[in-house]
MIDOSE-1310 file (N, C-alpha, C; in nm, 2 decimals, decimal comma, always signed):
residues 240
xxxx	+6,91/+10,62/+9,73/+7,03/+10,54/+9,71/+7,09/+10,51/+9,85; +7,13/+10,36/+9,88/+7,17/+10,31/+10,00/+7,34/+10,35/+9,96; +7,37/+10,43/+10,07/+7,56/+10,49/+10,07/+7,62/+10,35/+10,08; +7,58/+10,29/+10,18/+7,69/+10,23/+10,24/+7,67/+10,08/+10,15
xxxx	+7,53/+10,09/+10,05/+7,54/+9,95/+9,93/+7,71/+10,01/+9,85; +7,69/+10,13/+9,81/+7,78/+10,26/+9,73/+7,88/+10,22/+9,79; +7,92/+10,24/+9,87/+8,05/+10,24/+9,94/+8,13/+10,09/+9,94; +8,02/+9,99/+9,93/+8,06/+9,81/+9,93/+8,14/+9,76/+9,78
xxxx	+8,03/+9,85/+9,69/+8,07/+9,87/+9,56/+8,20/+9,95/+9,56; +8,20/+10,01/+9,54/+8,32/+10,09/+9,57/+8,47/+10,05/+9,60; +8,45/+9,97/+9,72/+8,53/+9,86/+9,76/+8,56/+9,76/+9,71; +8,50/+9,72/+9,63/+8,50/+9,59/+9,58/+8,59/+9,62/+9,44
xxxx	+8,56/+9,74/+9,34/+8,61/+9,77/+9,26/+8,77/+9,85/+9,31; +8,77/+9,86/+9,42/+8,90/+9,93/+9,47/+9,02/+9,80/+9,44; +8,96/+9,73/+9,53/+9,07/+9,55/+9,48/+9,07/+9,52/+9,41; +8,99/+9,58/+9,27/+9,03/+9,49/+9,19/+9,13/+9,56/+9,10
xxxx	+9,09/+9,68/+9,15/+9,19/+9,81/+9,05/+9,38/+9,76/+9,14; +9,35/+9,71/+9,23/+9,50/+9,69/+9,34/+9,52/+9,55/+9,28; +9,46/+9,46/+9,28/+9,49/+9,33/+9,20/+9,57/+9,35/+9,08; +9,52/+9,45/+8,98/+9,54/+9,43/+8,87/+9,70/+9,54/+8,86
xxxx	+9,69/+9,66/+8,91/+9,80/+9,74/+8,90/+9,93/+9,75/+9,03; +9,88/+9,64/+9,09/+10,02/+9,62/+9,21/+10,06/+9,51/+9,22; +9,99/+9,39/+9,13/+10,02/+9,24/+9,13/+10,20/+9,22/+9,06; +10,21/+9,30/+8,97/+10,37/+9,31/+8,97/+10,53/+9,37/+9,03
xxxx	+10,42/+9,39/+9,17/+10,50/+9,51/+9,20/+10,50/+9,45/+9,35; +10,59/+9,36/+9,44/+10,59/+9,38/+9,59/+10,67/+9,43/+9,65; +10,58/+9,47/+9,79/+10,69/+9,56/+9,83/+10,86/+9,58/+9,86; +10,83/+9,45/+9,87/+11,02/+9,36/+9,89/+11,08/+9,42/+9,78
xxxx	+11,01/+9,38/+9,63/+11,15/+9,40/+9,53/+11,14/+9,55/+9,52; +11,05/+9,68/+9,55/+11,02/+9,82/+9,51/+11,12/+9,91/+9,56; +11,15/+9,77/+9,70/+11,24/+9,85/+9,79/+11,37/+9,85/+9,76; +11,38/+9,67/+9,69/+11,56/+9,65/+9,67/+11,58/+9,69/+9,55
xxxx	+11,46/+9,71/+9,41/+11,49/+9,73/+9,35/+11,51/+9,89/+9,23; +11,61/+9,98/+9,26/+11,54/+10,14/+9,23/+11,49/+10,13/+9,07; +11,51/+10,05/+8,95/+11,45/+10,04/+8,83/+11,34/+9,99/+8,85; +11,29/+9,93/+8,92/+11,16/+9,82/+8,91/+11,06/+10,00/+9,02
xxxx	+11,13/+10,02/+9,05/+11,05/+10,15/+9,19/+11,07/+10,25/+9,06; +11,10/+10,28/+9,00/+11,11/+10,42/+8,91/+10,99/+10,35/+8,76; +10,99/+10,23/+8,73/+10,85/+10,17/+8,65/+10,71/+10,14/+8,76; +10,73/+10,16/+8,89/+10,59/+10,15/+8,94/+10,56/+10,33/+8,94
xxxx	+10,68/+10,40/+8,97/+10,64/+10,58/+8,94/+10,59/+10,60/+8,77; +10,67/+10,55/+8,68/+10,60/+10,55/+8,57/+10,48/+10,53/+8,51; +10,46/+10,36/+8,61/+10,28/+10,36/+8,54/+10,21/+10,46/+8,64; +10,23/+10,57/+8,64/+10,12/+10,67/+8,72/+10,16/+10,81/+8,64
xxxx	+10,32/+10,85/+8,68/+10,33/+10,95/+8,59/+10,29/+10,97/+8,42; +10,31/+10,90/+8,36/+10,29/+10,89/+8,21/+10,18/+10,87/+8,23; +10,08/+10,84/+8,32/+9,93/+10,85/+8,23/+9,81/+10,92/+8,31; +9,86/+11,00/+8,42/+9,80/+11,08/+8,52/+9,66/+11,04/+8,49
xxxx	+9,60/+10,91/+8,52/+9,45/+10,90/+8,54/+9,38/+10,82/+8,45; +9,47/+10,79/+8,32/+9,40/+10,74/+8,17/+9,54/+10,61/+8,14; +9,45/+10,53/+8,13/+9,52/+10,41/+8,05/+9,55/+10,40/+7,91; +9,62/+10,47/+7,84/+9,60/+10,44/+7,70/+9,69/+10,41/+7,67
xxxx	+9,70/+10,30/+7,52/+9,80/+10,23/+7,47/+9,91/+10,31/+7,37; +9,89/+10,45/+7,35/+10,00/+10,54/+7,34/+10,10/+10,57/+7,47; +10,09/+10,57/+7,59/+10,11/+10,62/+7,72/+10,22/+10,50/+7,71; +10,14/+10,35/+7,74/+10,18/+10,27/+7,73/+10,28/+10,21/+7,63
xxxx	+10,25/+10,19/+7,54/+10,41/+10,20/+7,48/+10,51/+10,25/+7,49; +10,51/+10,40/+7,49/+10,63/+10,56/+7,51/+10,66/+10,46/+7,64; +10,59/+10,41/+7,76/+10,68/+10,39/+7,91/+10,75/+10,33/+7,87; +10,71/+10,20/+7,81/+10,78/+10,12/+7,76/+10,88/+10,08/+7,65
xxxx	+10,91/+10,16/+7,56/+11,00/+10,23/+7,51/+11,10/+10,28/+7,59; +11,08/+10,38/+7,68/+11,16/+10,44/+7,74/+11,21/+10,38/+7,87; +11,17/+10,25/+7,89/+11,22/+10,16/+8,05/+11,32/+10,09/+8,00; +11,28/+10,04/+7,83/+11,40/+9,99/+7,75/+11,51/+10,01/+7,74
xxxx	+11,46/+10,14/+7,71/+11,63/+10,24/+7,68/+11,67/+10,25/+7,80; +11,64/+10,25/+7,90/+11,70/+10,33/+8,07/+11,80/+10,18/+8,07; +11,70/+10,08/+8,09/+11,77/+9,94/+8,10/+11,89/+9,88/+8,01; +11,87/+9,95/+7,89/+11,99/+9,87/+7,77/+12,10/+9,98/+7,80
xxxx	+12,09/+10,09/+7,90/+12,20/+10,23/+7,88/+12,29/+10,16/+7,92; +12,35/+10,13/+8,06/+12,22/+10,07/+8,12/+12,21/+10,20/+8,24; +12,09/+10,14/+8,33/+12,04/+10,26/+8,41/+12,18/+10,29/+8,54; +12,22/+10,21/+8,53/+12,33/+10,26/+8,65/+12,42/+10,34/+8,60
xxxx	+12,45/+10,32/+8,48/+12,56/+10,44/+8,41/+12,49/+10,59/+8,38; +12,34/+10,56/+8,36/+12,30/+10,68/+8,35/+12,30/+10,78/+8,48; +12,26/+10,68/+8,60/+12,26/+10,76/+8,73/+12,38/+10,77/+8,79; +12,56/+10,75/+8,74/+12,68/+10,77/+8,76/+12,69/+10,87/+8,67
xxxx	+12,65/+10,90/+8,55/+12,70/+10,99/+8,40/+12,60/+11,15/+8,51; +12,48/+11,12/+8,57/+12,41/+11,23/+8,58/+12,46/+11,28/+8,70; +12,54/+11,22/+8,79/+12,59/+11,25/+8,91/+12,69/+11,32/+8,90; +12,80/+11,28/+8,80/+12,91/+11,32/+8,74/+12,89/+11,45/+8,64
xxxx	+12,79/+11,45/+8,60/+12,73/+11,64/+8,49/+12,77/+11,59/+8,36; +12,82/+11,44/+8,33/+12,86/+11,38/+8,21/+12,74/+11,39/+8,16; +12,59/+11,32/+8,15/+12,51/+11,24/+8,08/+12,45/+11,43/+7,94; +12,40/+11,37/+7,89/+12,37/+11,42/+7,74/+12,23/+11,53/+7,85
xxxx	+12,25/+11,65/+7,75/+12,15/+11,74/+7,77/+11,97/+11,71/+7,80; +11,90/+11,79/+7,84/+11,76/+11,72/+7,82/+11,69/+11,73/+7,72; +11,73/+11,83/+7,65/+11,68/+11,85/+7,48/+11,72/+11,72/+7,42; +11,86/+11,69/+7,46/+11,91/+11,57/+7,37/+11,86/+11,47/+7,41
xxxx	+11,86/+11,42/+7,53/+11,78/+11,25/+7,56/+11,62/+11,26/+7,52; +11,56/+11,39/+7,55/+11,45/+11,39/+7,48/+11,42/+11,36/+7,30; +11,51/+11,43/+7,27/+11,53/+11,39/+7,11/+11,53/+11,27/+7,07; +11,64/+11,19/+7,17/+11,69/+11,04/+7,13/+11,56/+10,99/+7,17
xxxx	+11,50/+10,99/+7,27/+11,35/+10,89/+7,31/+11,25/+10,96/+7,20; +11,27/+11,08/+7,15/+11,13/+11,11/+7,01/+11,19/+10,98/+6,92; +11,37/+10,98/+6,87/+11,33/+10,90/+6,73/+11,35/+10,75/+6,78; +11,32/+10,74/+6,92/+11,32/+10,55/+6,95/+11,18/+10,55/+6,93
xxxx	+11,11/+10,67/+6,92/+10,89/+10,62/+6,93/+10,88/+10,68/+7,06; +10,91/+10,79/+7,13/+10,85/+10,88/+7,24/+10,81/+11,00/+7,13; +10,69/+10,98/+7,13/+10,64/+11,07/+7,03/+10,63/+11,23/+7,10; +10,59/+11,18/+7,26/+10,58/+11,37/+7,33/+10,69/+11,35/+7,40
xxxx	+10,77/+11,47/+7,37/+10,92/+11,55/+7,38/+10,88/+11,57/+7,52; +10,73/+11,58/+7,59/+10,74/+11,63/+7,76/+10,80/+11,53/+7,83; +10,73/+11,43/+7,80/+10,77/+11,28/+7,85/+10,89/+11,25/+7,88; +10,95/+11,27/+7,74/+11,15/+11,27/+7,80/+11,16/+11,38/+7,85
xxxx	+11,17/+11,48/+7,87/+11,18/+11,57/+7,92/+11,13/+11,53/+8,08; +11,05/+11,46/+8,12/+11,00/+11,45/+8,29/+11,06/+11,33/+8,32; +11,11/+11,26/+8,21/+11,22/+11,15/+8,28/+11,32/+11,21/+8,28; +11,39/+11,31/+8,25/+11,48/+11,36/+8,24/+11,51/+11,37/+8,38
xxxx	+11,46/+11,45/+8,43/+11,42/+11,52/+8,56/+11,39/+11,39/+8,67; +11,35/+11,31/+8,64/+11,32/+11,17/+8,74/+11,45/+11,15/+8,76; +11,53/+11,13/+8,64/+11,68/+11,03/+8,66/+11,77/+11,13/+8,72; +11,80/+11,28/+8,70/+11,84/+11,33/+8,78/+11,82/+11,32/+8,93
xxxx	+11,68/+11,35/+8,94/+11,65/+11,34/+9,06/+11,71/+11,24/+9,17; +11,68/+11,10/+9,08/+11,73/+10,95/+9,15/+11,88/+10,99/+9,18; +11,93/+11,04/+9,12/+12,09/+11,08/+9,11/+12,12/+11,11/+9,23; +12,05/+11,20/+9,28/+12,10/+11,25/+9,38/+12,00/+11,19/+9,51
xxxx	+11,95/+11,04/+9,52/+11,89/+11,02/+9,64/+11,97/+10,90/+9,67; +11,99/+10,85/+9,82/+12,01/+10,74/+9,89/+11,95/+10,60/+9,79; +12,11/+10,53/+9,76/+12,01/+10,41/+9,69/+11,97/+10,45/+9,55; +11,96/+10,58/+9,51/+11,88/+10,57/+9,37/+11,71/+10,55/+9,39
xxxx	+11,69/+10,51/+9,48/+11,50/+10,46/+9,45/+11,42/+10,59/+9,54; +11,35/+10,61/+9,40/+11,23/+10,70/+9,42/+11,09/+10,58/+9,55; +11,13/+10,48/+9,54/+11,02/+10,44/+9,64/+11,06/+10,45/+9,79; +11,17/+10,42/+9,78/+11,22/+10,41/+9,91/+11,22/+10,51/+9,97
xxxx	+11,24/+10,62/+9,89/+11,29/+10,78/+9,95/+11,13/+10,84/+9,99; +11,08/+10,80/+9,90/+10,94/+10,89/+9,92/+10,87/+10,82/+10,01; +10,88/+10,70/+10,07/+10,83/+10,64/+10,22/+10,84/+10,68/+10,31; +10,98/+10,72/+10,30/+11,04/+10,76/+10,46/+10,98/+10,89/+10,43
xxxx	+10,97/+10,97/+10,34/+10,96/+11,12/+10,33/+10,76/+11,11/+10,38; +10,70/+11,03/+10,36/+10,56/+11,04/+10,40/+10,52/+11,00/+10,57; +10,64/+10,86/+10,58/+10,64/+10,83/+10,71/+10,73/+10,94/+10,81; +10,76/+11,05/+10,76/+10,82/+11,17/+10,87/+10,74/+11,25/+10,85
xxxx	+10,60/+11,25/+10,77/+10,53/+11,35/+10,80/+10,56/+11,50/+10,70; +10,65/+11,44/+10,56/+10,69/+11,53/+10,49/+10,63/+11,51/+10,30; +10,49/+11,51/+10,34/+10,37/+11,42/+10,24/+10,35/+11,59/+10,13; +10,35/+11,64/+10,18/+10,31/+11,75/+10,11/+10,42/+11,82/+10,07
xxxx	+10,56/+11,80/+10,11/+10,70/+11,85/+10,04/+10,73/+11,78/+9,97; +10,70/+11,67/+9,96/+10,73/+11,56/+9,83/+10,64/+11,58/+9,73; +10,50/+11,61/+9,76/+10,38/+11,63/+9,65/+10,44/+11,75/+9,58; +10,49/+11,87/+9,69/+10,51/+12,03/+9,60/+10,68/+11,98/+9,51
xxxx	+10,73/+11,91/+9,55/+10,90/+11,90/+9,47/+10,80/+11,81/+9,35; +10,73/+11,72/+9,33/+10,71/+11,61/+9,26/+10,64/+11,74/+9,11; +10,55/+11,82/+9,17/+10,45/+11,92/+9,10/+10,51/+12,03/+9,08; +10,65/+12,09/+9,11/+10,69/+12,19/+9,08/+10,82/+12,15/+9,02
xxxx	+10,90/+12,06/+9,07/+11,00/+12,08/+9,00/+11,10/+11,93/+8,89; +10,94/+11,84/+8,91/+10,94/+11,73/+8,76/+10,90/+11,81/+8,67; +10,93/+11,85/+8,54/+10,88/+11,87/+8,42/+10,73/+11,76/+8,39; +10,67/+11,81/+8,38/+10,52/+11,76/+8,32/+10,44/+11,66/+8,41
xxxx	+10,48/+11,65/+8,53/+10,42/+11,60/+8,58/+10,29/+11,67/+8,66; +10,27/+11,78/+8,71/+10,19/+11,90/+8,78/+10,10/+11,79/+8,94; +10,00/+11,83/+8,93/+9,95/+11,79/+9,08/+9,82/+11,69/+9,03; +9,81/+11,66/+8,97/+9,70/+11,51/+8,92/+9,81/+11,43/+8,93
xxxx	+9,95/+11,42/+8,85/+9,99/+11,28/+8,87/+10,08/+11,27/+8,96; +10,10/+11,37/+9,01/+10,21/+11,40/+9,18/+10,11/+11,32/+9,24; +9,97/+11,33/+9,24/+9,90/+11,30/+9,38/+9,83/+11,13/+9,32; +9,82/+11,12/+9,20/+9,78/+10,94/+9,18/+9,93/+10,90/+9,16
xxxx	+10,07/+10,89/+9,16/+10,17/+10,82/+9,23/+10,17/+10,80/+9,39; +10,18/+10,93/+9,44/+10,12/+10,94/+9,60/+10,03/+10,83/+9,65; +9,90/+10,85/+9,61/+9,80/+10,75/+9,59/+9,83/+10,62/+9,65; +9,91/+10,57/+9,53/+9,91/+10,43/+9,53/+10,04/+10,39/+9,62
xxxx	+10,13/+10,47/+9,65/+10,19/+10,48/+9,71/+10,20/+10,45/+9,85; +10,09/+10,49/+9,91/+10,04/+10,53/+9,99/+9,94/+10,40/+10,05; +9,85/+10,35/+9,96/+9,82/+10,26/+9,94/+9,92/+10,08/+9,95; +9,96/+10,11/+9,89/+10,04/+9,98/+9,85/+10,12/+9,91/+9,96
xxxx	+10,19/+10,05/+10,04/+10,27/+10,01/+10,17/+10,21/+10,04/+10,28; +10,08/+10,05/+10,29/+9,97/+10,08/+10,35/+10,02/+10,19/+10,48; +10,06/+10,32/+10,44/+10,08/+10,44/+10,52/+9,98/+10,51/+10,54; +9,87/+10,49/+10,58/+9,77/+10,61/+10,58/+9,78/+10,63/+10,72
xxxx	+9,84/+10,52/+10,82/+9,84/+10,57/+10,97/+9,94/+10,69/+10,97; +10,04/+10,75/+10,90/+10,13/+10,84/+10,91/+10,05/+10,97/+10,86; +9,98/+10,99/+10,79/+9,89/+11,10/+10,73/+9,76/+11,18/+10,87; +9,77/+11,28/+10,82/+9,64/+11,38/+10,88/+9,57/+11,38/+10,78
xxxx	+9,43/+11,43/+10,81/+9,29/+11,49/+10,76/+9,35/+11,54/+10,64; +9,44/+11,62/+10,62/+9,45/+11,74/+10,56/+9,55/+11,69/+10,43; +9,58/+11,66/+10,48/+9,74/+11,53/+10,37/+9,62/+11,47/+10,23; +9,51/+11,41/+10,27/+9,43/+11,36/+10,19/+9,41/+11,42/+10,06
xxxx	+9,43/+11,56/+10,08/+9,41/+11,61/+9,93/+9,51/+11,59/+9,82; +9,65/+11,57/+9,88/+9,75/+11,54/+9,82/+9,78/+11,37/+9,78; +9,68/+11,29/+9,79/+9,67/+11,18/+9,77/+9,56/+11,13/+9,65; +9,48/+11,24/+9,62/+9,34/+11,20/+9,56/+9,34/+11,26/+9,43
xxxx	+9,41/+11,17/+9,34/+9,36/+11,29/+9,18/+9,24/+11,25/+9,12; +9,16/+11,35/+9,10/+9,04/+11,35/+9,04/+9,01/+11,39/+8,91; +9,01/+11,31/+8,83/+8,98/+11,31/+8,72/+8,84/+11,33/+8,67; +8,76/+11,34/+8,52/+8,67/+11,32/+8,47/+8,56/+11,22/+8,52
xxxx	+8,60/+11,07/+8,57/+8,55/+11,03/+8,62/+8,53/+10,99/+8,75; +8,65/+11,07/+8,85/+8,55/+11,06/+8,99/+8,51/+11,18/+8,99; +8,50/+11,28/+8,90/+8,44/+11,41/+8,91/+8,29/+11,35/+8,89; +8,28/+11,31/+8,79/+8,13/+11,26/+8,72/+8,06/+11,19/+8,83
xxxx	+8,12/+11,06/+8,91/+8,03/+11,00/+9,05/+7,98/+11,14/+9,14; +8,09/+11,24/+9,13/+8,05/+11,32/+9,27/+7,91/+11,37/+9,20; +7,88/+11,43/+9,06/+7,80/+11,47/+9,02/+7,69/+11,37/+9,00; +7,70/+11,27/+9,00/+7,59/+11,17/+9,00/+7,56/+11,12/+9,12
xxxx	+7,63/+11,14/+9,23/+7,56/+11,09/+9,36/+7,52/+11,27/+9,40; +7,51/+11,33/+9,37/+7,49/+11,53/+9,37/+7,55/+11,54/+9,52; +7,69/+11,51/+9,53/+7,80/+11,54/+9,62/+7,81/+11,71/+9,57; +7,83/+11,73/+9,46/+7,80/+11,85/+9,45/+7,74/+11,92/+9,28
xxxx	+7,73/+12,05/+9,27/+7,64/+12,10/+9,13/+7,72/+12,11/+9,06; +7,86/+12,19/+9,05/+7,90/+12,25/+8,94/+7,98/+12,16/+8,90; +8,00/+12,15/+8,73/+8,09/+12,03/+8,66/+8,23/+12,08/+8,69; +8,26/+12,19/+8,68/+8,43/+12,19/+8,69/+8,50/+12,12/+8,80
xxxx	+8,61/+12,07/+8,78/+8,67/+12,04/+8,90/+8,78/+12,11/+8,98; +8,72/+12,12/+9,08/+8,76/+12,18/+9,22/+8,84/+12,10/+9,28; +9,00/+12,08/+9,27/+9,11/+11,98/+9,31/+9,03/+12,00/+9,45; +9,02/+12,12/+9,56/+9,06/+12,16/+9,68/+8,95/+12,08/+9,77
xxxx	+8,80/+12,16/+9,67/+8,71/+12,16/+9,72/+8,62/+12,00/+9,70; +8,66/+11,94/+9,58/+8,67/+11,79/+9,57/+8,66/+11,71/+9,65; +8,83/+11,78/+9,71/+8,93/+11,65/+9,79/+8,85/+11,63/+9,92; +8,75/+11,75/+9,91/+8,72/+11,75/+10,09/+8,60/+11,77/+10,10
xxxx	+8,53/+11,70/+9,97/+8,38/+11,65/+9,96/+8,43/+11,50/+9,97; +8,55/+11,45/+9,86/+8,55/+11,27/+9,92/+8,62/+11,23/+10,06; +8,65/+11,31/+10,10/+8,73/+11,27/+10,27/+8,60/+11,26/+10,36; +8,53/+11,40/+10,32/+8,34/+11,38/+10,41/+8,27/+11,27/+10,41
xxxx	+8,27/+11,25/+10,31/+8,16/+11,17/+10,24/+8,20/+11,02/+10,29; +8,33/+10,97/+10,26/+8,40/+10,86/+10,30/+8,39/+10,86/+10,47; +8,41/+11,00/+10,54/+8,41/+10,95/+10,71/+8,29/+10,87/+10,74; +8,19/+10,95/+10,65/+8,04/+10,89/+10,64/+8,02/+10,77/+10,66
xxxx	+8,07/+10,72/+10,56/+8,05/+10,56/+10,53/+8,16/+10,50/+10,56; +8,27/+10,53/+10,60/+8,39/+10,47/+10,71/+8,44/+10,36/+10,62; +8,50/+10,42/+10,51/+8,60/+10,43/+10,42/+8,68/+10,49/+10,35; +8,80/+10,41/+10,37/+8,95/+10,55/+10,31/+8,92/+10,59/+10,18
xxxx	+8,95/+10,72/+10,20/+8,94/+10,82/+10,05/+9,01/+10,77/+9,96; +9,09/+10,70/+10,01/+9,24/+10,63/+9,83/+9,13/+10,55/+9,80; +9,08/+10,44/+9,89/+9,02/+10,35/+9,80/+8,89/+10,36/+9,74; +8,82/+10,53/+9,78/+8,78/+10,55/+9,72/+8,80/+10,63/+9,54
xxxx	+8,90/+10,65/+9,57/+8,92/+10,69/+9,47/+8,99/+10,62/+9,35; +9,03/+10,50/+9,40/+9,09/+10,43/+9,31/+8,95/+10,31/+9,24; +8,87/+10,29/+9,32/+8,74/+10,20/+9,30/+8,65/+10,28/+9,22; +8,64/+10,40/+9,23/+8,53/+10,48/+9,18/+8,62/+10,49/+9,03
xxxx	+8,69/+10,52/+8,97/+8,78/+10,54/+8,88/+8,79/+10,42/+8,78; +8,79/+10,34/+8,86/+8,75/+10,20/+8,82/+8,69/+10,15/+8,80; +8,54/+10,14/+8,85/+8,42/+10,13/+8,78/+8,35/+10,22/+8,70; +8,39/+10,38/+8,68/+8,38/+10,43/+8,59/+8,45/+10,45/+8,43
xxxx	+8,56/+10,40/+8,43/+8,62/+10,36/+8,35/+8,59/+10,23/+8,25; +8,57/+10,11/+8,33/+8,53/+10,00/+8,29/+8,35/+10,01/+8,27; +8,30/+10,14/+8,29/+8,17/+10,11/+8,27/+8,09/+10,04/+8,36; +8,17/+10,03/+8,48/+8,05/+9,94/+8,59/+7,96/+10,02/+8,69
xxxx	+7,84/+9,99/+8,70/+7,73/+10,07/+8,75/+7,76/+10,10/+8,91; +7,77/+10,21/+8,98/+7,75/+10,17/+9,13/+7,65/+10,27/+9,16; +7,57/+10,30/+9,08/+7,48/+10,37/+9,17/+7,33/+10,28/+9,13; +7,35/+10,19/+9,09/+7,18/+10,09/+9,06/+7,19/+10,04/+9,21
C-alpha cells in the first residue's frame, strides 16, 4: 500500500467532512454569536462520533426550546440561582421529545456553564483557553464536570474546534491526544492499515500511533481523523 496515495485520500475526505459540517458555521458569526457557538458545541456533543437522526432531532428540539425561553433569560435566571432544577428542565425536554434524560441533563450543565463565562459563548472562551496554552484544562473541565459528555466528545468538539479557527500553531505534540476521538471507525483503519493488532481501543496509545503515522506522511492528525471517519462512515474505500 502507497501511504502517501492513503494520506491524499484521506485529505480529500477530510474537506469534504469540513464542507459539509462547518459550511453553517463562520467564524465571524461563532464569535458574535453565543447561541449559534453553543449549536456548533451541540452538533459534536449530542452525537460523540455518530450521526443519527435520533441525536439529531433531541438537538434540535432542544435549540428550540433554549431559543423560544428565550436563551438570554435562561442565562440571567441561571446566573441569578432562579432557573428550574436539572431534574426539572431535564423532565420538561423528556415530554418536548428529548427521549434521553442525560442529554438535558448535559445541557443543563452547558447553560450553566455559559452563565458564568465572558459574553456567554462557549466558542469564544474555549479559543482563548487553547490559544494560552490551556487545551488540556478545558478538555479535563469539558470531561469531568459536563454531565455525559466524557473524553470522546470533549475531544471531537476540541477537534473541530481546533480545526475550524485553524489553532494547531498554539498546540504541542502532546495536546494531540486531546483533539482526536477515535471511534469504531478510525479504530477499524488503524487495524486495516495494521497500525496496530489489538481491536480494543486504546484512547492513549491510539492517539500516538495517529500523530506517528501522520508525521510520516506530513499530515495533521485532525484531518486525519476527521477524513478517515469519513470515508469510513460513508463506505469510501481508502486503502484500494
Amino acid at each position: 500500500m502507497n501511504e502517501m496515495k492513503i494520506a491524499e485520500k484521506i485529505l480529500k475526505y477530510s474537506r469534504k467532512y469540513r464542507e459539509e459540517h462547518f459550511k453553517k458555521y463562520s467564524t465571524k458569526i461563532l464569535l458574535e454569536d453565543p447561541l449559534k457557538a453553543l449549536d456548533f458545541m451541540f452538533g459534536r456533543v449530542f452525537y460523540g462520533g455518530i450521526w443519527d437522526t435520533v441525536a439529531t432531532k433531541e438537538r434540535e428540539i432542544t435549540l428550540d426550546y433554549i431559543k423560544n425561553y428565550p436563551f438570554e433569560k435562561i442565562i440571567e435566571e441561571m446566573a441569578d440561582n432562579k432557573f428550574e432544577s436539572k431534574d426539572a428542565f431535564s423532565k420538561r425536554l423528556k415530554l418536548k421529545g428529548v427521549s434521553n434524560p442525560r442529554r438535558g441533563k448535559m445541557v443543563y450543565d452547558l447553560l450553566f456553564w455559559l452563565s458564568d463565562l465572558p459574553d456567554n459563548n462557549c466558542i469564544k472562551f474555549s479559543l482563548e483557553e487553547v490559544k494560552n496554552g490551556r487545551i488540556v484544562e478545558l478538555f479535563n473541565f469539558l470531561d469531568k464536570e459536563i454531565y455525559f459528555i466524557g473524553p470522546k466528545k470533549a475531544s471531537f468538539f476540541l477537534r473541530d474546534l481546533v480545526d475550524h479557527f485553524k489553532l494547531e500553531q498554539y498546540m504541542k505534540p502532546q495536546h494531540y491526544l486531546y483533539v482526536l476521538p477515535i471511534d469504531t471507525y478510525v479504530n477499524q483503519f488503524l487495524l486495516d492499515l495494521q497500525l496496530k493488532q489489538k481491536k480494543k481501543i486504546n484512547w492513549y496509545f491510539d492517539a500516538k500511533i495517529i500523530v506517528n503515522w501522520c508525521k510520516k506522511v506530513d499530515i495533521s492528525p485532525i484531518n486525519f481523523d476527521q477524513g478517515v471517519w469519513y470515508a469510513y462512515y460513508y463506505n469510501y474505500a481508502l486503502l484500494d
